[in-house]
C-alpha positions as CSV (number, residue, x, y, z in Angstrom):
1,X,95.6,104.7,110.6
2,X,95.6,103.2,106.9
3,X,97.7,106.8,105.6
4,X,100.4,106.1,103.2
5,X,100.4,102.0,103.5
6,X,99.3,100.2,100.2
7,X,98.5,96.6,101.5
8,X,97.3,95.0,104.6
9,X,96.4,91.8,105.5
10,X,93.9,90.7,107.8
11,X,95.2,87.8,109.6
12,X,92.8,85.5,110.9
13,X,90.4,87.4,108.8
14,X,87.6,84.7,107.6
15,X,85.5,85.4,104.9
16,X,86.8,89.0,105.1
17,X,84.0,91.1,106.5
18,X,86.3,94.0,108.0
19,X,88.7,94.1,105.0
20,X,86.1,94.6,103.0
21,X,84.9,97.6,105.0
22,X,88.7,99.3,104.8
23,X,88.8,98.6,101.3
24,X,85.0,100.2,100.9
25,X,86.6,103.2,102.5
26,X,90.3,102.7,101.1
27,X,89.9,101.6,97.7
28,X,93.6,101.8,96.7
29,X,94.7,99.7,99.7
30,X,95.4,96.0,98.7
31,X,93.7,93.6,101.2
32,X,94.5,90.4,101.8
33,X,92.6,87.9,104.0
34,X,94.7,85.4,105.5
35,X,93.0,82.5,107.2
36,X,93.2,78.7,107.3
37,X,92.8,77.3,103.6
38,X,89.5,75.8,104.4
39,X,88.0,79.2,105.4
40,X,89.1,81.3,102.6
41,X,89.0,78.1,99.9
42,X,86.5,79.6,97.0
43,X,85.8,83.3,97.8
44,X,85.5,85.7,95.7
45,X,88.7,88.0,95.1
46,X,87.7,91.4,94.0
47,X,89.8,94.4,92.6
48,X,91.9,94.9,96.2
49,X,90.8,91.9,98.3
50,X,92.5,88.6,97.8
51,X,92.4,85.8,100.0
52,X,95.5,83.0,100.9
53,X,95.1,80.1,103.1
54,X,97.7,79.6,105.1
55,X,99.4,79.0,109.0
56,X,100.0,82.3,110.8
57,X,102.7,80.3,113.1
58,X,104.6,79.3,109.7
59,X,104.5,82.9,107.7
60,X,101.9,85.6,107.0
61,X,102.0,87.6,103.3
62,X,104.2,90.2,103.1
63,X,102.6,93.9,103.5
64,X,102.7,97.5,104.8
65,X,100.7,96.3,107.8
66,X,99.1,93.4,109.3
67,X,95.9,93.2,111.2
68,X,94.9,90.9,113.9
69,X,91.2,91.6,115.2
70,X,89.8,89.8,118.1
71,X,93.3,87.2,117.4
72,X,95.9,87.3,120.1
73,X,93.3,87.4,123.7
74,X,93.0,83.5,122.1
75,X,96.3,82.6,122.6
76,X,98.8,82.3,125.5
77,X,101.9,85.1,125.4
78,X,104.6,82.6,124.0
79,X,102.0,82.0,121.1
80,X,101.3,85.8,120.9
81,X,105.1,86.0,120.4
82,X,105.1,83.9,117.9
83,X,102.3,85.3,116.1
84,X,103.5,89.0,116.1
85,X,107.3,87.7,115.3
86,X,106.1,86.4,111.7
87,X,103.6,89.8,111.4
88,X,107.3,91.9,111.8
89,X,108.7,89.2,109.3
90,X,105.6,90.2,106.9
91,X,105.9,94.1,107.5
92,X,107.4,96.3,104.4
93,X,110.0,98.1,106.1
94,X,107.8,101.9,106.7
95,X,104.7,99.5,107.8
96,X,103.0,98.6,111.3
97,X,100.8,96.0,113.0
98,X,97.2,97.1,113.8
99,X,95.9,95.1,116.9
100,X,92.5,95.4,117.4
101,X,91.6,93.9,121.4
102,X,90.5,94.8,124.5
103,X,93.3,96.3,126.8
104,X,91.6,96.1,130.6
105,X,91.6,99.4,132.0
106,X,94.2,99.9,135.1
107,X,92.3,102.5,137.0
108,X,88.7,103.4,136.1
109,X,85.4,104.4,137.5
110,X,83.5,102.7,135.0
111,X,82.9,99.4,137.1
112,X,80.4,97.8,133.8
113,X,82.9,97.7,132.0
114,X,85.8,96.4,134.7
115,X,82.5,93.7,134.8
116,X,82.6,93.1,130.8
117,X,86.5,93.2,131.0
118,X,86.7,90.4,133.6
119,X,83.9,88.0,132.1
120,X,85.7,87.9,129.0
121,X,89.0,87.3,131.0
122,X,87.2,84.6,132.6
123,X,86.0,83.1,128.6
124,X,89.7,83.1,127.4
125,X,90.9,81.2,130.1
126,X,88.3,78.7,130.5
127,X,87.2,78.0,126.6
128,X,91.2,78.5,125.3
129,X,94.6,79.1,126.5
130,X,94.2,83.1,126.1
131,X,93.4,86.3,128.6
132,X,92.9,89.6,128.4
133,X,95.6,91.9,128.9
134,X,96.4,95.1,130.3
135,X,98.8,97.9,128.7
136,X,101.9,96.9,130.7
137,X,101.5,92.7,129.7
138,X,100.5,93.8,125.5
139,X,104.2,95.7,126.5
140,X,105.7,92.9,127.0
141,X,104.1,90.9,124.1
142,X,105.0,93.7,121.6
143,X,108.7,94.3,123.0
144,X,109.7,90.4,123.3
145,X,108.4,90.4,119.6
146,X,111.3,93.1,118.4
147,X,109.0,96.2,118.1
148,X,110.1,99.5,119.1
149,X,106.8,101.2,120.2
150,X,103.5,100.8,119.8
151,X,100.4,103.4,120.6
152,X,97.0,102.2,122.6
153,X,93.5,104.4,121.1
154,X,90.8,103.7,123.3
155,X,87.4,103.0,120.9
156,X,84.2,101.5,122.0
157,X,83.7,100.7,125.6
158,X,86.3,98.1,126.1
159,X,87.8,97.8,122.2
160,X,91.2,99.6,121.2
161,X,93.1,99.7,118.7
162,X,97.1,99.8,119.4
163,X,99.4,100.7,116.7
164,X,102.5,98.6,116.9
165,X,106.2,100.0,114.8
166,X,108.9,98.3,113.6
């Protein structure tokens, strides 16, 4: 996933716990956490983390990709738009978005974690104005943004990773 790009940043990233793990296993990607300046205000910058404060509705660092984790199920789909609109203004041009989330599952037999998937539905739309999403609504997100394609990897239970291209 991280082959050939030389910086990412981790929007939304707090006090950088997963950049910190990809630059552990990556150590000549540049990392930079991107979060509200009160949540990155005096960390510690190491050799290829850095950390900026800043709005990711006004304009996110440029890089080779940008990672949202557990960032856009928060928000409703014009704010998704918004959000993945200034990631493409941030990307180098041969660079992605990595979006990790859950995707609910169209057809399954696994009914636990159709369960899991609806309870957290239920939590975004209750505690903010987000939901989950299934493949065809991320679509829609990532094609009203400008992207071209984007790729959906299935990884633990109801996580996935989808790959989104200029």
């Amino acid at each position: 996933m991280f082959d050939g790009l030389e910086s990412m940043v981790d929007v939304g990233g707090g006090t950088g716990t997963m950049a910190k793990a990809i630059a552990n296993s990556f150590p000549e990607l540049k990392c930079i956490v991107f979060d509200l300046p009160h949540v990155v205000a005096d960390l510690l910058e190491t050799d290829n983390i850095t950390y900026v404060g800043g709005n990711m509705f006004e304009a996110i660092p440029p890089a080779d990709s940008v990672m949202l984790t557990w960032i856009l199920h928060n928000w409703n789909d014009e704010e998704c738009v918004k959000i993945l609109t200034k990631c493409k203004e941030a990307i180098t041009t041969h660079g992605k978005v990595i979006i990790i989330d859950l995707v609910i599952a169209e057809k399954t037999e696994n009914y636990k974690l159709v369960e899991t998937q609806l309870f957290l539905d239920m939590q975004m739309m209750v505690f903010v104005s987000g939901r989950e999403r299934n493949e065809k609504e991320w679509a829609n997100l990532i094609f009203s943004a400008g992207f071209r394609d984007y790729k959906i990897t299935a990884y633990l239970g109801s996580m996935s990773v989808i790959e989104v291209y200029l």
